[in-house]
N, CA and C atoms as a LAMMPS dump frame, in Angstrom:
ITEM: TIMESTEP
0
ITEM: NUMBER OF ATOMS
234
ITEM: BOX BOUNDS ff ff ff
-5.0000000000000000e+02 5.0000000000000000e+02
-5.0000000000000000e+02 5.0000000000000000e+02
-5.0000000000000000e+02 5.0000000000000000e+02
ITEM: ATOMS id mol type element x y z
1 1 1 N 0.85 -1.179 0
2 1 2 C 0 0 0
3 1 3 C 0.895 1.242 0
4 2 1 N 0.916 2.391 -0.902
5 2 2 C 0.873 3.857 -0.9
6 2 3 C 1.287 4.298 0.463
7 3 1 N 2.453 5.113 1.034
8 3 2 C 2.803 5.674 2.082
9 3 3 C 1.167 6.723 2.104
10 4 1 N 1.351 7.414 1.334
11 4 2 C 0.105 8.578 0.936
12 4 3 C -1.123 7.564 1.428
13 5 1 N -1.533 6.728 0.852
14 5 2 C -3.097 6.117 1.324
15 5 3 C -2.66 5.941 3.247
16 6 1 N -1.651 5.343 3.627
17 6 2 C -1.459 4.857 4.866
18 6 3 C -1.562 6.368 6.284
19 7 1 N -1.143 7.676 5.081
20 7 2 C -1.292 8.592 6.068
21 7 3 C -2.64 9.321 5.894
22 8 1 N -3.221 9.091 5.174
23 8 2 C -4.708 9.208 4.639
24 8 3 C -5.381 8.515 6.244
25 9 1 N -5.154 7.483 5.836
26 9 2 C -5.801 6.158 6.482
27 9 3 C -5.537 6.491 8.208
28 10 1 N -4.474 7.207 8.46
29 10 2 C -4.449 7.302 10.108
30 10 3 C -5.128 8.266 10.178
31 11 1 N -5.049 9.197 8.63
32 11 2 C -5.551 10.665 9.561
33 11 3 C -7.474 10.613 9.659
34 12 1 N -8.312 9.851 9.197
35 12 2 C -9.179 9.377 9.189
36 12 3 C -9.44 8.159 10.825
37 13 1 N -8.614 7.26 10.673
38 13 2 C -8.907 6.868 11.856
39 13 3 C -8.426 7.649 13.312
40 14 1 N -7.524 8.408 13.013
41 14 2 C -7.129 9.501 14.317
42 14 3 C -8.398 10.611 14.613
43 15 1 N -8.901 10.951 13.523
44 15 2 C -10.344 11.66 13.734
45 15 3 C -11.539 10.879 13.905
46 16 1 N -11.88 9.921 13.696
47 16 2 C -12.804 8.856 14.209
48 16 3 C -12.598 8.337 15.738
49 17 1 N -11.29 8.127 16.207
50 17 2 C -10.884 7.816 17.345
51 17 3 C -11.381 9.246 18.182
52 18 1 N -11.037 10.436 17.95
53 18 2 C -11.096 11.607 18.628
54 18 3 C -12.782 11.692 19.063
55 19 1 N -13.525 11.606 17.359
56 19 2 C -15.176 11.537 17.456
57 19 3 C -15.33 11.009 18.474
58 20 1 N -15.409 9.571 18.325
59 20 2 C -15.842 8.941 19.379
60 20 3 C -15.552 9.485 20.889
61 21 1 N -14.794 9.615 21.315
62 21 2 C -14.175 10.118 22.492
63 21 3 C -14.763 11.407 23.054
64 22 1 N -15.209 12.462 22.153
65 22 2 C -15.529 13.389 22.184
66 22 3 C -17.129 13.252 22.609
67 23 1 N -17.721 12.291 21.393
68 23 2 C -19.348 12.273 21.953
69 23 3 C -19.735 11.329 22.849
70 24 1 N -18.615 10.813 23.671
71 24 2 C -18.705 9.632 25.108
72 24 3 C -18.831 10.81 26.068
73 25 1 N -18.168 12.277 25.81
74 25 2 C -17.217 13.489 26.967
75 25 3 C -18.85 13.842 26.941
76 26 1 N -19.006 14.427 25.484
77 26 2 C -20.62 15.045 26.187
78 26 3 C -21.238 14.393 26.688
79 27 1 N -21.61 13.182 26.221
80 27 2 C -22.766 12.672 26.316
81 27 3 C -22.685 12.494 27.994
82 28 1 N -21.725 11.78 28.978
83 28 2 C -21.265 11.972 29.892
84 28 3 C -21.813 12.842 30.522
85 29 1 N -21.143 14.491 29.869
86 29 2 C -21.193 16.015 30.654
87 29 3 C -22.754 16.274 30.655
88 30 1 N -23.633 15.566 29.798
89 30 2 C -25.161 16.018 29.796
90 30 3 C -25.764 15.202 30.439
91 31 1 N -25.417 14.29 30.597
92 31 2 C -26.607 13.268 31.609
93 31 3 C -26.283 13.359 33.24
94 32 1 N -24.778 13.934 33.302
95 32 2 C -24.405 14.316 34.852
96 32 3 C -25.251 16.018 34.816
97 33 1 N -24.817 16.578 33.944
98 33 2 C -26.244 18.406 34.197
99 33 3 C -27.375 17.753 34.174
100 34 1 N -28.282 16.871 33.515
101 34 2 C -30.021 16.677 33.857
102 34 3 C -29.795 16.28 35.444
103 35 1 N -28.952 15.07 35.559
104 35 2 C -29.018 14.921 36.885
105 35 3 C -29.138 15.626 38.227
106 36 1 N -27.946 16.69 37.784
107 36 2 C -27.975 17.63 38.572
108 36 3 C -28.727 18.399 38.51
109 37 1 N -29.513 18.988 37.575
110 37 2 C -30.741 19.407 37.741
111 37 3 C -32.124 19.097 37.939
112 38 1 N -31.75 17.609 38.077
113 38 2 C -33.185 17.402 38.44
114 38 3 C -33.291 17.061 40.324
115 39 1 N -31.841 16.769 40.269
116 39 2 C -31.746 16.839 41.788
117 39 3 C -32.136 18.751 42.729
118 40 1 N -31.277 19.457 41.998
119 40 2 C -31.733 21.07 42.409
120 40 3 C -32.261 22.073 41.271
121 41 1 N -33.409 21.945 41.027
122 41 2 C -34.274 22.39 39.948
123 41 3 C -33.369 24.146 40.154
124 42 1 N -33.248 24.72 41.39
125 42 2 C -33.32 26.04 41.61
126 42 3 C -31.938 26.266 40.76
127 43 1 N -30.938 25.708 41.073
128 43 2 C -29.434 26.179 40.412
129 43 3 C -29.609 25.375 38.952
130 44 1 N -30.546 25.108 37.654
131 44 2 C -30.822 24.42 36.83
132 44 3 C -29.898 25.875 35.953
133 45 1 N -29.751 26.891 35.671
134 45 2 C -29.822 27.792 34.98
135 45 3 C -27.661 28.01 35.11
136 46 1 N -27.762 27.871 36.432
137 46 2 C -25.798 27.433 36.538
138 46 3 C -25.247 26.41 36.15
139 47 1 N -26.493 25.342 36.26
140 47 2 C -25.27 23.946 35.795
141 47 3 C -25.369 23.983 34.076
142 48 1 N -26.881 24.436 33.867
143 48 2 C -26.583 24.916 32.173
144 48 3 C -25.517 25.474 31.822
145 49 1 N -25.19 26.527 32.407
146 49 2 C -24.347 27.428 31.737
147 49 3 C -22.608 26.579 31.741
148 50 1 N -22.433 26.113 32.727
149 50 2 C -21.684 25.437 33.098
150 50 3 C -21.227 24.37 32.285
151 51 1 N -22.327 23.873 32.224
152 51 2 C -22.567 22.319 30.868
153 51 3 C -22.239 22.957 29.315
154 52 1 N -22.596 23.744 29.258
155 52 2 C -21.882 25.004 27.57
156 52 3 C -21.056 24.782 27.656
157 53 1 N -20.068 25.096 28.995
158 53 2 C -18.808 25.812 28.504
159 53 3 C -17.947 24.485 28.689
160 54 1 N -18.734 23.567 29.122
161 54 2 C -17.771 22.306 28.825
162 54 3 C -17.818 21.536 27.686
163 55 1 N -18.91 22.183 27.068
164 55 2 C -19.336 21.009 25.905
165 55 3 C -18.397 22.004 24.674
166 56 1 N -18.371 23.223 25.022
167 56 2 C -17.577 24.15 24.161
168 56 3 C -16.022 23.727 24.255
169 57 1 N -15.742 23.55 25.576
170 57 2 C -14.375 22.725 25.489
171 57 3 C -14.184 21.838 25.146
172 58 1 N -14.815 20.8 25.064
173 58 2 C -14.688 19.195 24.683
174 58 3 C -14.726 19.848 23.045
175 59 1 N -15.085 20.599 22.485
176 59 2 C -15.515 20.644 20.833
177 59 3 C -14.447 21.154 20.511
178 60 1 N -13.58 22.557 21.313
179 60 2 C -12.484 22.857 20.818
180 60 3 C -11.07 21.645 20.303
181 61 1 N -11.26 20.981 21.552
182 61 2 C -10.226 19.649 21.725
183 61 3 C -10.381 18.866 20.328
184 62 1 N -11.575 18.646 20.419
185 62 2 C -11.872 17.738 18.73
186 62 3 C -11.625 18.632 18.231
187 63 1 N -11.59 20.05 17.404
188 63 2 C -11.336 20.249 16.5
189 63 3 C -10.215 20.84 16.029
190 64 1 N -9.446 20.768 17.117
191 64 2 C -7.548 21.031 17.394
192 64 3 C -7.099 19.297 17.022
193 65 1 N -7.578 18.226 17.78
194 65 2 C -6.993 16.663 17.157
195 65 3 C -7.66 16.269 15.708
196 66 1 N -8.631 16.917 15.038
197 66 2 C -9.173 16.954 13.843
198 66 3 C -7.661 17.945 12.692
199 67 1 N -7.772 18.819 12.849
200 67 2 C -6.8 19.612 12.539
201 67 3 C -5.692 19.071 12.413
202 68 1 N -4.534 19.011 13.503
203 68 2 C -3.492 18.13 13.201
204 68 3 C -3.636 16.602 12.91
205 69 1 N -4.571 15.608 12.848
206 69 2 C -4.514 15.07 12.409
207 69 3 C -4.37 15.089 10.656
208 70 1 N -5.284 16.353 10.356
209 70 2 C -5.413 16.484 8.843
210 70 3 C -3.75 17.206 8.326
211 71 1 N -3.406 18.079 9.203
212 71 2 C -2.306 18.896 9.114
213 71 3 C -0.749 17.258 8.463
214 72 1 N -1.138 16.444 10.146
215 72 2 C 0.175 15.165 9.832
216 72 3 C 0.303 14.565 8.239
217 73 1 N -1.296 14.292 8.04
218 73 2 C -1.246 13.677 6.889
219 73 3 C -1.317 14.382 5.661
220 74 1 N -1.102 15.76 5.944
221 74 2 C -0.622 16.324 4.315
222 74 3 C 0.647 16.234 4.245
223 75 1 N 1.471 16.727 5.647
224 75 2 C 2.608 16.564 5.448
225 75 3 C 3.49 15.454 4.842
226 76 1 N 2.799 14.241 6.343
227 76 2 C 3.386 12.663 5.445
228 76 3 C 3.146 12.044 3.878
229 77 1 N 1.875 12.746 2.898
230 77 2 C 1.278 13.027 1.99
231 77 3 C 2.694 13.236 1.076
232 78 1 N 2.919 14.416 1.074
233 78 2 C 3.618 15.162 -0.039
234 78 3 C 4.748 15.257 0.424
């Protein structure tokens, strides 16, 4: 096989690996906020906000290991 297909081929499974990982983090970060809000209805409006800014972090992360993954395999590419 093609050096080029093989760095293709990681940089595809290095972003599939990340996906996954990423929608285990939310999915995780959202079922611990319902919880917590259904345990204290009153602070429901903090753990929201709270639950954003983590789900905003978990998305940055994927799309920084999305990135260099695509970045490795142009390089190893050409």
């Amino acid at each position: 096989m093609d050096p080029v297909a093989f760095a293709w081929l990681s940089a595809g499974l290095g972003v599939g690996v990340t996906v996954f990982g990423v929608g285990t983090g939310i999915g995780r970060l959202a079922a611990a906020a319902l919880e917590a809000s259904s345990r204290q209805p009153e602070n429901a409006g903090d753990i929201r906000t709270t639950m954003i800014i983590g789900a905003a972090l978990i998305e940055g992360v994927a799309l920084l290991a999305g990135v260099i993954c695509i970045l490795l395999a142009v390089k190893n590419a050409g």
